[in-house]
C-alpha positions in Angstrom: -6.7 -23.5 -3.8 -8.1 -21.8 -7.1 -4.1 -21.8 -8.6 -1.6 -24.5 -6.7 2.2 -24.2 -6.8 4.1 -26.8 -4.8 7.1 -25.7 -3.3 9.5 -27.9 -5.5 8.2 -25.8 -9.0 9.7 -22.6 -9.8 8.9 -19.7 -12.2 5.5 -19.8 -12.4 3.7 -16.7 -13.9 -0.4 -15.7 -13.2 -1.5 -13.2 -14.9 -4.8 -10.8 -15.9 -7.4 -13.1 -13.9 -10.0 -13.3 -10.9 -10.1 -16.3 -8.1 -13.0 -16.2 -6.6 -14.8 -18.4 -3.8 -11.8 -21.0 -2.6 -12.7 -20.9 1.2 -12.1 -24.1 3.7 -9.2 -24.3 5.5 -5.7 -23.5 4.5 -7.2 -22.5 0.7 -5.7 -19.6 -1.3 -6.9 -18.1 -4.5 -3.4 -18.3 -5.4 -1.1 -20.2 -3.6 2.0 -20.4 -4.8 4.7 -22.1 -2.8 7.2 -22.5 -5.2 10.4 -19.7 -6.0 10.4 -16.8 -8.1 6.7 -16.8 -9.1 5.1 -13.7 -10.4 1.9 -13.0 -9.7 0.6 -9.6 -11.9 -2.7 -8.0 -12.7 -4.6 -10.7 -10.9 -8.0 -10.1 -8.3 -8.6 -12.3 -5.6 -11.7 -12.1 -4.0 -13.9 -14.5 -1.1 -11.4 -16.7 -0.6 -9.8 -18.2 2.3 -6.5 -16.8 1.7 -6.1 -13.8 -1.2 -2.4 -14.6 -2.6 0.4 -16.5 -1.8 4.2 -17.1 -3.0 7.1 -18.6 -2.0 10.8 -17.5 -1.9 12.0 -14.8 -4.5 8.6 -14.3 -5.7 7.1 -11.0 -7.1 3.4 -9.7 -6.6 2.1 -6.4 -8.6 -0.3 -4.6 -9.8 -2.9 -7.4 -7.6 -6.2 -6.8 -5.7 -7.0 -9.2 -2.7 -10.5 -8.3 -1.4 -13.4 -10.0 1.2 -10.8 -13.3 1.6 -11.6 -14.5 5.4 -8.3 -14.3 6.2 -4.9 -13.0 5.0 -5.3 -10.8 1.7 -1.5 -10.6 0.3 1.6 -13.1 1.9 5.0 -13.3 -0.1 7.8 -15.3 1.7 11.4 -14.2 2.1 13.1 -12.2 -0.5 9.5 -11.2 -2.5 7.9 -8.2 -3.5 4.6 -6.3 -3.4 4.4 -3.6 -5.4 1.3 -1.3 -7.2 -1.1 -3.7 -5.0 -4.4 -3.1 -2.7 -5.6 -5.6 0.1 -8.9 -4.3 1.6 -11.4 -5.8 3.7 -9.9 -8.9 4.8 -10.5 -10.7 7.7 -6.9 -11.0 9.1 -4.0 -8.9 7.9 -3.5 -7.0 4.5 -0.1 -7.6 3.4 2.6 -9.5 4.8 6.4 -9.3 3.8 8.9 -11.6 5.5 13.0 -10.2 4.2 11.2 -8.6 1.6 9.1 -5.1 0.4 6.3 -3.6 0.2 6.3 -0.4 -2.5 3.6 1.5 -4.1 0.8 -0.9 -2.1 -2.5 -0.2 -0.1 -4.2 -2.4 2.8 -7.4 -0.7 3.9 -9.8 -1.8 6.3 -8.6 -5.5 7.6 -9.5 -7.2 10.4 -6.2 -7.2 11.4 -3.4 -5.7 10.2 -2.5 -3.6 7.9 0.7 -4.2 6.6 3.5 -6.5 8.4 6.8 -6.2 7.5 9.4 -8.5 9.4 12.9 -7.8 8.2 11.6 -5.8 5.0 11.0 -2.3 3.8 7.7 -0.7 3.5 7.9 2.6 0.4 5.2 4.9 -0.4 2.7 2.4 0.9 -0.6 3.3 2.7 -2.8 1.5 5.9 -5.7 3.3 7.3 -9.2 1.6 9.1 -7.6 -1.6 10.4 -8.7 -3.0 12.9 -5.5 -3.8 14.4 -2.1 -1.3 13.7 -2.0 0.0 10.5 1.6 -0.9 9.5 3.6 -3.2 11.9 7.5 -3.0 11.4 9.8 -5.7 13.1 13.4 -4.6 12.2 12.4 -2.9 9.2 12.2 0.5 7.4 8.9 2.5 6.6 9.3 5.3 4.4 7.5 7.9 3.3 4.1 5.7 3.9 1.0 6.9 5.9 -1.2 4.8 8.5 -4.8 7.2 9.4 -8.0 5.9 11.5 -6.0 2.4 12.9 -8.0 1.0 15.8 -4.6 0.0 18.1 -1.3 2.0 16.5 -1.1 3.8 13.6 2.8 2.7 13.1 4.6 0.1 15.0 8.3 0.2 14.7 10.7 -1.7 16.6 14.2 -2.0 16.0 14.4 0.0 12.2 13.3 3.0 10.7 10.6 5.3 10.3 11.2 8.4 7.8 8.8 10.6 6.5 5.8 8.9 7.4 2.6 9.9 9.2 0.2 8.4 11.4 -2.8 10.2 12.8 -6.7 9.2 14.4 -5.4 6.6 15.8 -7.6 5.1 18.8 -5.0 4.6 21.1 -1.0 5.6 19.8 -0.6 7.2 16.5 3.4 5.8 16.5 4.8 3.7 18.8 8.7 3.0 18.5 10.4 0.8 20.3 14.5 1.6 20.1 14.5 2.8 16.2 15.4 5.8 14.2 12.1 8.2 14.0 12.9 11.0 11.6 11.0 13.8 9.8 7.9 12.3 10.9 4.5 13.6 11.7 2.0 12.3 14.5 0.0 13.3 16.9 -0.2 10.9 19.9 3.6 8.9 20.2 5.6 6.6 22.3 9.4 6.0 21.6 10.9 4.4 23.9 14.8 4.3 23.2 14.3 6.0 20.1 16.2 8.4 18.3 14.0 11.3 17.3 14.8 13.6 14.3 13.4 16.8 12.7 9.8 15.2 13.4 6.6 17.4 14.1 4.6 15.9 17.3 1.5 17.7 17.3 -0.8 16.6 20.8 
């Protein structure tokens, strides 16, 4: 990778700099394993993987662009805030027990934004090729998820609050037993979901 961290270091800080051209397998422009990293004001661009950190670690205020595979990855309890990941060849962003605020993934390969036990604020995922923002037992608020190829917002056991999805090619949002309020959409599926104050226009 372009900037190591093994997983036994902590505290690590990159800042106001471009990786560019790690590919091969497994290589990051910033990989960062270890806790509480912070990883500002950084592009990275053609690698393998865009940026990585470990536990506790905090990403803002980053670009990941072109990398073959995943753009942005933080690991449980991180953060990715003020950040863009566009045109990469697997997903955008990807939050495990953590957030996502303030943050942009545009035209991936596949998707958007993942958020597994997290919250997704103010955030944005339109032309993936995949679903724009996929939410497994989280909450997306006030974010919106246009021109997805398979749904525009995938929620399943959280939240989805004043958020849109629309031009979707098949489902615009697609909930699977969560709370759906004051949202706007135009094709849907919620399936044990409870529905409030949204606008469902076919």
């Amino acid at each position: 990778s372009g900037i190591y961290q093994g997983s036994t270091l902590r505290n690590l800080r990159v800042f106001n700099g471009k990786v560019t051209g790690w590919g091969g397998t497994s290589k990051s422009g910033v990989f960062a394993d270890g806790k509480a990293s912070q990883i500002d004001h950084v592009q990275a661009s053609a690698n393998s993987n865009g940026i990585y950190t470990g536990s506790s670690g905090k990403i803002s205020d980053c670009t990941a662009n072109d990398n073959t595979a995943r753009g942005i990855w933080i690991d449980t309890f991180g953060s990715v805030t003020n950040s863009t990941a566009s045109s990469n060849g697997s997903d955008g962003i990807v939050a495990t027990f953590g957030s996502v605020t303030h943050s942009t993934a545009n035209d991936n390969g596949g998707i958007g934004i993942t958020a597994h036990y997290s919250t997704v604020t103010n955030s944005t995922a339109n032309f993936n090729d995949s679903i724009g923002i996929y939410a497994d037992n989280s909450s997306v608020t006030n974010s919106t998820a246009n021109s997805n190829i398979d749904i525009g917002i995938y929620a399943s056991y959280g939240s989805v609050t004043n958020s849109s999805a629309f031009g979707t090619t098949y489902t615009d949002l697609h909930a699977e037993h969560a709370v759906v309020a004051f949202c706007r959409a135009a094709s849907t599926l919620t399936t044990g979901s409870t529905l409030t104050g949204n606008l469902f226009t076919p």
